[in-house]
Each structure stands twice: as structure tokens, then as C-alpha cells.
C-alpha positions in Angstrom: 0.0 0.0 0.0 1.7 3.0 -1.2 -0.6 6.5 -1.1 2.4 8.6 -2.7 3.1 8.3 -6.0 7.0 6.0 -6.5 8.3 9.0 -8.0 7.9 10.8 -4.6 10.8 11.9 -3.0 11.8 9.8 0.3 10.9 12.3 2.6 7.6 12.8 2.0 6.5 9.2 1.7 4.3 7.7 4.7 6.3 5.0 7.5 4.7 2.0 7.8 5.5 0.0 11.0 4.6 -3.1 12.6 4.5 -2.6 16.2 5.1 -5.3 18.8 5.7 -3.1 22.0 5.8 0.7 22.7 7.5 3.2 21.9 8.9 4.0 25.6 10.8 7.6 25.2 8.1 10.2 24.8 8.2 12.2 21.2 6.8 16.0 21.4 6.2 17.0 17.5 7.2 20.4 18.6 6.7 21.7 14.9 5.1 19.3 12.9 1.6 17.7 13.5 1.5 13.9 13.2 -1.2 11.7 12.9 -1.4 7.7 12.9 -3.5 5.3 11.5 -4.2 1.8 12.3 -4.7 -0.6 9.1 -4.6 -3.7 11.6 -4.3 -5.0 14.8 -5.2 -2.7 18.0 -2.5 0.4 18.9 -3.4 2.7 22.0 -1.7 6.6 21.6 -0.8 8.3 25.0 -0.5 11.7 25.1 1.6 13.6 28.7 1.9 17.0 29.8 5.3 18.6 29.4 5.9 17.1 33.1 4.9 13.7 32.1 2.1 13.1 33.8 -0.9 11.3 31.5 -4.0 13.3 30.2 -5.2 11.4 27.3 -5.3 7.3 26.6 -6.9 6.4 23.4 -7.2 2.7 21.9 -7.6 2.4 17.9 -8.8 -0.3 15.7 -9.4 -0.6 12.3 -13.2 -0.5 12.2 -13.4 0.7 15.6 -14.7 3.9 17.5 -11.3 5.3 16.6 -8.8 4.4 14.0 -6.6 7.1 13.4 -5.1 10.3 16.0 -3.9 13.6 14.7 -1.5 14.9 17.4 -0.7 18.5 17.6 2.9 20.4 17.1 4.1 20.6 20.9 2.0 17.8 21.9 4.3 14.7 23.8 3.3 11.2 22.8 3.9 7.9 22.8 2.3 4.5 21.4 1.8 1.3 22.6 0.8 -2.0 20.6 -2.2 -3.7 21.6 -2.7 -6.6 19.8 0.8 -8.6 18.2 1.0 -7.9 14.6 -0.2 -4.7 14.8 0.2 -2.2 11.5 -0.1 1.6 11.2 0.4 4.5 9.3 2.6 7.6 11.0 2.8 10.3 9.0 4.0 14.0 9.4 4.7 17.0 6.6 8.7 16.3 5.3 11.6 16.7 5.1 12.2 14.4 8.3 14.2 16.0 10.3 16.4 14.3 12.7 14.5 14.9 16.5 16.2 17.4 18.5 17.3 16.5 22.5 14.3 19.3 23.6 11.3 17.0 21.6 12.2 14.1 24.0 10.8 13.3 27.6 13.3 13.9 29.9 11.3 11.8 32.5 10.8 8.7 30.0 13.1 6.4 29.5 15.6 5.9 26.1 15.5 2.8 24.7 18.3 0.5 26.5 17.6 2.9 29.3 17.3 1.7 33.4 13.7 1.5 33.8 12.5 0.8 30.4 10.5 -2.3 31.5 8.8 0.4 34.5 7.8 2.3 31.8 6.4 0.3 29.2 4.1 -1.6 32.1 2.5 1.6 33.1 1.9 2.5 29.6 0.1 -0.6 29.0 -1.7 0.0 32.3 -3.1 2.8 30.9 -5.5 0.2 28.4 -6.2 -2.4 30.6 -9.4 -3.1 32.9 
């Protein structure tokens, strides 16, 4: 499934990612908007406050009450897979540009990080029960 044409540069082609976790460290799209869509499987977004603390959890499905999320510029977020197998759309206006240390959650955990496993259980918290 491609929705730009092959003659596209790289840059402004859609990522499409099968998800089998979460994306622990916290991303704040401090100038561009991004929005996800699910094509399969289950994929919860979480969105923090600039101190971390959670103020939206929102699970989407294809087919569901929500499939898709549009996240604001200066808006920190994470995602967390749902369901094994899971595949999505993220997409945001090009050129990529490399993320800067400031559009990172200090509080959250880098990948390889002490406490990573901490993390990634409360985010899945946030969808169970």
C-alpha cells in the first residue's frame, strides 16, 4: 500500500511499522503535527503533559470507534501495541528532520535505558481493565 506516487521523494513518503511493544521515550512533535492510522491490529496513543504526567489514553482499531489520531505540534506522545502484529500509518509534513534533545521526555526512558521495562508496564496499564 503506497498512497504517494513511486516518483515521490523519500521524505515525504508515509512509515509503515509493525509494532510489537511501545515506543517507551516520549516524542513532542514540537513543529510538525502527526497523525497515525491503524490498518490492523489494536494500537493505543498516549499523550503527557510537558511534566509527564498522563491526560489522554486512546485505543484504535481498524473499524473501531477510533482508527486514526492527529497529534498536535508541541504535543508529547507515545504509542503502545495492543494486539501482536499490529500495522499503522505515521505520518507528518517532510523533510524528516532528525529529533532534537528538547522534543524528548526527559522523565521517559531511552530505549536501552534503566527502567524501560517500568515504563512500558504503566503505559500498558493505561488500556487495561
Amino acid at each position: 500500500l503506497d498512497i504517494v506516487s513511486a516518483e515521490a521523494p523519500m521524505d515525504s513518503k508515509p512509515t509503515r511499522v509493525v509494532l510489537t511493544r511501545a515506543k517507551v521515550r516520549l516524542e513532542d512533535a514540537r513543529a510538525k503535527a502527526e497523525t497515525i492510522v491503524v490498518l490492523r491490529g489494536r494500537l493505543g496513543v498516549l499523550v503527557f503533559d510537558d511534566e509527564g504526567r498522563l491526560q489522554a489514553a486512546r485505543e484504535m482499531a481498524p473499524g473501531g470507534a477510533v482508527i486514526g489520531y492527529n497529534i498536535p505540534p508541541g504535543v508529547f506522545h507515545s504509542i503502545v501495541c495492543l494486539a501482536a502484529g499490529t500495522l499503522f500509518i505515521e505520518a507528518k509534513a517532510g523533510p524528516y528532520a532528525v529529533p532534537l534533545d528538547a522534543e524528548w521526555g526527559t522523565w521517559a526512558p531511552a530505549e536501552g535505558e534503566p527502567g524501560v521495562a517500568e515504563a512500558l508496564a504503566a503505559m500498558g496499564a493505561a488500556f487495561s481493565g
